[in-house]
matplotlib code that plots the C-alpha trace (Angstrom):
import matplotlib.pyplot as plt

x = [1.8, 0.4, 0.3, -1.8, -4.0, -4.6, -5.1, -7.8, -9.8, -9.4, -10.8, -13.4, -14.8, -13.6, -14.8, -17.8, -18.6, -18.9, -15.3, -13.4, -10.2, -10.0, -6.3, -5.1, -7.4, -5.9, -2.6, -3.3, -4.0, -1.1, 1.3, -0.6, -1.1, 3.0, 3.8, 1.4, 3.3, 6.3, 4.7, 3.2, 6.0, 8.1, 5.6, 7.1, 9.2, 11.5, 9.0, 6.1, 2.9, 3.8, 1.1, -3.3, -4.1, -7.6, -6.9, -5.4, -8.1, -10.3, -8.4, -8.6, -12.0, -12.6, -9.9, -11.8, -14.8, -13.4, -12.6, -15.5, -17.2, -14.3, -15.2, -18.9, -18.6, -17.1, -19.5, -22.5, -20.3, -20.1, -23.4, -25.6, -27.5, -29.0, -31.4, -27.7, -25.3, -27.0, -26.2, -30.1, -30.9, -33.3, -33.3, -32.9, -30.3, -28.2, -29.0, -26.7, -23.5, -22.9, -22.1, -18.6, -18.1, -18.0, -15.9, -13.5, -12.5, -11.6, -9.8, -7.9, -7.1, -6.1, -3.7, -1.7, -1.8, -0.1, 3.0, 3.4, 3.4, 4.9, 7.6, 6.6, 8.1, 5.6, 2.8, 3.5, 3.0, -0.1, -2.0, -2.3, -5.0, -7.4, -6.7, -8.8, -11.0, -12.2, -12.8, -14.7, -16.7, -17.4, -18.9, -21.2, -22.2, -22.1, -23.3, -20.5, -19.2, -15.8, -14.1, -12.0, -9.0, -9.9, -9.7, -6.4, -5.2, -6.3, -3.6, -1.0, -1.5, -1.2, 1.9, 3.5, 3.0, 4.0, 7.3, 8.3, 8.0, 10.5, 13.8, 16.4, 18.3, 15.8, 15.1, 11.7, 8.7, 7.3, 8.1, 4.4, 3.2, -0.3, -1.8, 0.0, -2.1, -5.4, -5.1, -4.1, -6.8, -9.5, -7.8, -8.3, -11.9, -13.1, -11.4, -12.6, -16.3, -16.4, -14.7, -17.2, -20.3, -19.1, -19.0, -22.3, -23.9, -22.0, -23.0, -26.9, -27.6, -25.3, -26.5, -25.3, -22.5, -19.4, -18.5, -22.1, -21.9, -18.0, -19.4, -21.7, -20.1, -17.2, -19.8, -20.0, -16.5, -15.8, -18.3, -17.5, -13.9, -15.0, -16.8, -12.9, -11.3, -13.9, -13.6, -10.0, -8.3, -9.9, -8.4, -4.2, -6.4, -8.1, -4.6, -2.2, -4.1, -5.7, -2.7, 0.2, 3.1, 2.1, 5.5, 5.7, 5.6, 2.4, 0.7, 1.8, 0.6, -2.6, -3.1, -1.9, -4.6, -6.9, -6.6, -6.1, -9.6, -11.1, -9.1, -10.6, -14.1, -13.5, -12.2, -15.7, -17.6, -15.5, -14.4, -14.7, -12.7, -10.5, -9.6, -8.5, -6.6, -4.7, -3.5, -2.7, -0.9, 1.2, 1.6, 3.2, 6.1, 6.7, 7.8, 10.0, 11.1, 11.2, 13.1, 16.1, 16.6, 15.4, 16.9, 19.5, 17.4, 18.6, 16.1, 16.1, 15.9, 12.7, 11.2, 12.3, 10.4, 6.9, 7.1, 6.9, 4.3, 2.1, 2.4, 1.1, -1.4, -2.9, -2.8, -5.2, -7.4, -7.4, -8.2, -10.1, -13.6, -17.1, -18.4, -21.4, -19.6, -18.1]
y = [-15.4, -18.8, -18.3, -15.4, -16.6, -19.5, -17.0, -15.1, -17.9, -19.5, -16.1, -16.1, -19.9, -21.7, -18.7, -17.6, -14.4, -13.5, -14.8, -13.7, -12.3, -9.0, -8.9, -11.5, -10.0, -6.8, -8.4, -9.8, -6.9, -4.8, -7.4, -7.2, -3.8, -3.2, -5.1, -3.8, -0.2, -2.5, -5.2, -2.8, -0.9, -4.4, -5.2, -2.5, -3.7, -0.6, 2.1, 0.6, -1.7, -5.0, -6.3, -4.8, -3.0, -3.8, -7.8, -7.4, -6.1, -8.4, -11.3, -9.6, -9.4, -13.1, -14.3, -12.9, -14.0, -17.8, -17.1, -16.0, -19.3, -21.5, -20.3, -20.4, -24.0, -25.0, -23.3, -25.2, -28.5, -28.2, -25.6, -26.0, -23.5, -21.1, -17.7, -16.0, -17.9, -18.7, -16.5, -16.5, -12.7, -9.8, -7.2, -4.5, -6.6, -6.7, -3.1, -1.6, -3.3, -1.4, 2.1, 1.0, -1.5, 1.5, 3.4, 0.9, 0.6, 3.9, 4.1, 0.7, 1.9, 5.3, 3.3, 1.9, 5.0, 7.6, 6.1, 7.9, 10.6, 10.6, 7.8, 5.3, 8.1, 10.3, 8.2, 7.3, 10.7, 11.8, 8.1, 10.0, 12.0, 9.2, 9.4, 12.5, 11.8, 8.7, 10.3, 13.3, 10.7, 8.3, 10.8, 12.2, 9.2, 6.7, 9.6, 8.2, 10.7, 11.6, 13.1, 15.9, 13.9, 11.1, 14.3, 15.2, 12.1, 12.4, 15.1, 13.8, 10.8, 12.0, 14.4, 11.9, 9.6, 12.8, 13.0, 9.4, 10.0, 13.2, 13.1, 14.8, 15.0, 17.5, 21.0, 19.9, 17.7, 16.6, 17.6, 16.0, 17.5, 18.9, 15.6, 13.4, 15.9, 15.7, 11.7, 11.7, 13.7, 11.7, 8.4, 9.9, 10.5, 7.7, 5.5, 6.9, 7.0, 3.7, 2.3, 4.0, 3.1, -0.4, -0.9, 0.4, -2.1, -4.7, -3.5, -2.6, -6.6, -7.8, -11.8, -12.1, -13.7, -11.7, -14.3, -13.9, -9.9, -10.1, -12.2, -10.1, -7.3, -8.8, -10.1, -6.5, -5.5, -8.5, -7.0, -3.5, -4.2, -6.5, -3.4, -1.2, -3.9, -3.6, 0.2, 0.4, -2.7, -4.8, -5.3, -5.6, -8.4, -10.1, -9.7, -10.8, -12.6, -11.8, -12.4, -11.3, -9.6, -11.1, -12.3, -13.8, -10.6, -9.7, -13.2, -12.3, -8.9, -10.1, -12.3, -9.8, -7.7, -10.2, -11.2, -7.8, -6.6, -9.9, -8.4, -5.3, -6.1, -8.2, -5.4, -3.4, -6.3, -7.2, -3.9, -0.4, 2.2, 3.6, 0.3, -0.1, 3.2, 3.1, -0.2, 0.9, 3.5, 1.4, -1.0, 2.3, 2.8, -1.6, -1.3, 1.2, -1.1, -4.0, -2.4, -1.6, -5.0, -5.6, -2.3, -0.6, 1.6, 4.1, 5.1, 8.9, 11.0, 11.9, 8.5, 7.6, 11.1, 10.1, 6.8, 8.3, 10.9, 7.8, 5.9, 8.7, 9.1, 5.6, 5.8, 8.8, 7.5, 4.4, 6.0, 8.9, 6.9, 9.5, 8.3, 6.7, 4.2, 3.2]
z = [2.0, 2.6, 6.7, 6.3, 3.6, 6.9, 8.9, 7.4, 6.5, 9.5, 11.2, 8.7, 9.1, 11.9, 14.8, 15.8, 15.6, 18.7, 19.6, 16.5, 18.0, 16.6, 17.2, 15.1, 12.0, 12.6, 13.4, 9.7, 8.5, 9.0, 7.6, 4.8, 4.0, 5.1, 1.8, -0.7, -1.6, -2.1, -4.2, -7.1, -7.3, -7.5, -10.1, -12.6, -15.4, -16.6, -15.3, -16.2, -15.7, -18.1, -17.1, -17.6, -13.9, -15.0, -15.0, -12.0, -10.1, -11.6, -10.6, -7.2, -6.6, -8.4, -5.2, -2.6, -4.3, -4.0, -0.3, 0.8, -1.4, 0.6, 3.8, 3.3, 2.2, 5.8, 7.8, 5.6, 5.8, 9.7, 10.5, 8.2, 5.6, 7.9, 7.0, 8.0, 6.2, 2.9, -0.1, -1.5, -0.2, -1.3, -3.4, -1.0, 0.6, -2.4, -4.1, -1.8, -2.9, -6.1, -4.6, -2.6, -5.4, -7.6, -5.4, -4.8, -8.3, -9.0, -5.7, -6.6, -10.3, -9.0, -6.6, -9.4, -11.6, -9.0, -9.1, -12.6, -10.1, -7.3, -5.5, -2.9, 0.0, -1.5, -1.8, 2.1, 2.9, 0.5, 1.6, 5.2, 3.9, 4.6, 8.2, 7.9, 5.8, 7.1, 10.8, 9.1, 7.3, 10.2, 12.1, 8.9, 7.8, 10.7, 13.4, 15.4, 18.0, 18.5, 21.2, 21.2, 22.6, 19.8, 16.8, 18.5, 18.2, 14.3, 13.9, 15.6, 13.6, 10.6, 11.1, 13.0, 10.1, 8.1, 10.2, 9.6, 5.6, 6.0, 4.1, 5.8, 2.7, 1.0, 1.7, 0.2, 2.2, -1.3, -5.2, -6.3, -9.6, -9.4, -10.6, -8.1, -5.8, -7.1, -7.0, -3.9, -2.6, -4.6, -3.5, 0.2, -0.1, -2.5, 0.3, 3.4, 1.8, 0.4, 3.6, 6.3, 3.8, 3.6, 7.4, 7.6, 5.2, 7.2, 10.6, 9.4, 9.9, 12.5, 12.6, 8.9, 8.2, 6.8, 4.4, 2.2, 2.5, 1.3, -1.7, -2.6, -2.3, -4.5, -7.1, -8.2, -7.6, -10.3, -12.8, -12.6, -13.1, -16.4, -17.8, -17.1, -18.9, -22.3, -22.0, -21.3, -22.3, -24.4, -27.7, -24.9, -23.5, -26.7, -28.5, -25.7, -23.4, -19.7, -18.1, -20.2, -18.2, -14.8, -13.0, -9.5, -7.8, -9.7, -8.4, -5.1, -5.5, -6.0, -3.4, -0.8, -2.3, -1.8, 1.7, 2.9, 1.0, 3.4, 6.1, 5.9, 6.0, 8.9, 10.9, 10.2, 10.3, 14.4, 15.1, 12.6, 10.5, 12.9, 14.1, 10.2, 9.6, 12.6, 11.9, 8.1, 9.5, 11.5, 8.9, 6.7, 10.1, 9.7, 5.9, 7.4, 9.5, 6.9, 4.6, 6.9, 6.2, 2.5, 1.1, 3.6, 4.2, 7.1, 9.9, 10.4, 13.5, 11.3, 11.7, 15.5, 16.1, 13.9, 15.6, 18.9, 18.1, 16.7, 19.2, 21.5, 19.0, 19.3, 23.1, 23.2, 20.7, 23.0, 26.1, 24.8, 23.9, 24.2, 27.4, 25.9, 23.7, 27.0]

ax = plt.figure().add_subplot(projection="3d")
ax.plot(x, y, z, "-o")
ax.set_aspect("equal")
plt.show()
């Protein structure tokens, strides 16, 4: 946890922007995001959530709120306050922040919630609807052009993803109750919206630096999780305390939460979406991997088989680039 936490904000303060190595950010982020499924369920204490959801996302955005403060205070300490780095900004600037603040919230609560649902298999599976969604979004909202090879690739992402999930052992692909559904499909688009608006507040003024648009982007995440925990937690928190039932694995929880939300934004801010969904997807087939070792956990034919069609999948996204983003 602490070499990634050195990695991200050494990406975030001590290269330029024009040199950030988008590898090792997305490298970053697919360690990150591998570990996060395991870590809330881990976070369970006979069943159940010990500890407020709602203080935990708090104490998520107030991290990456401190990050974003840390790394701001290096570049000042060795740059200078510049018109791009200092966190004084406009009206119209700022305005804009709320809306993915929003969405993010609901997408993050919703991501602790579905467990009631459905089991981390299941949740593997259902999370690929984002693939889609995000590409249909992308091009709506960012008028990015994809090309037929890339929306190919889309599918066979997502059933080779699909494929990895499968349990041999079931004549079922999923037992999901209808609400395990519905969040899933909500989780899908409140993700893919708030992702591919976020990257194009980011990318709308390219000279600023990512580190004042995470904070304010975080400011708001930190309020409107304050306002869930008044509505939906506030005499748990007044009576036990903000952080009653956090453990170690709910610290570490958090701070994997944090430095992949930085993570994130760097990857719109150097790169974009699909950079991020492949790399989440890939992330999903390294748990896999991970917990062969952690759990026992047997590799299927199923999985060997989604691995392959993935990495095909990746390869013609790769290579199959519009001509006019060339």
């Amino acid at each position: 946890m602490g070499s990634l936490s050195l990695v991200v904000l050494f990406c975030s303060s001590c290269i330029s922007e024009a040199t950030l190595d988008r590898s090792i950010v997305t490298l970053a982020l697919t360690l990150l995001t591998s570990s996060q499924a395991i870590l809330i369920v881990w976070s369970k204490r006979a069943g159940k959530y010990e500890y407020s959801v709602t203080t935990a996302n708090f104490s998520v955005e107030a991290l990456k709120c401190a990050f974003s403060l840390v790394a701001l205070a290096r570049i000042w300490k060795s740059q200078g306050v510049t018109e791009d780095n200092k966190l004084s900004t406009s009206f119209d600037e700022v305005s804009v922040y709320p809306i993915p603040a929003i969405l993010y919230l609901i997408k993050n609560l919703l991501q602790y919630y579905i467990f009631a649902y459905v089991d981390a298999p299941a949740y593997q599976i259902l999370k690929n609807l984002n693939i889609i969604s995000t590409g249909v979004l992308y091009r709506i909202i960012l008028k990015k052009k994809l090309s037929e090879i890339q929306w190919a690739a889309f599918i066979l992402l997502c059933a080779g993803c699909t494929t990895a999930q499968l349990n041999p052992s079931s004549d079922h692909v999923l037992q999901t109750p209808l609400q395990g559904w519905v969040m899933a499909i909500v989780m899908a688009l409140l993700s893919g919206f708030a992702g591919v608006y976020t990257e194009a507040i980011i990318k709308k003024r390219p000279s600023r630096n990512i580190n004042v648009q995470n904070f304010w982007l975080y400011i708001f995440g930190m309020v409107f999780n304050l306002i869930a925990i008044c509505i939906q937690d506030y005499d748990e928190v007044m009576n036990k305390g903000f952080f009653h039932g956090y453990s170690f694995i709910t610290v570490c929880m958090i701070f994997n939460h944090a430095l992949s939300g930085i993570a994130v934004s760097m990857v719109m801010k150097y790169a974009n979406n699909i950079v991020k969904v492949y790399s989440t997807s890939v992330a999903m087939l390294l748990t896999a991997v991970v917990s062969v070792f952690l759990f026992g956990f047997h590799l299927s034919l199923a999985f060997f088989l989604g691995s392959t069609v993935v990495s095909i999948s990746i390869y013609l996204h790769s290579i199959g680039k519009p001509q006019a983003q060339k």
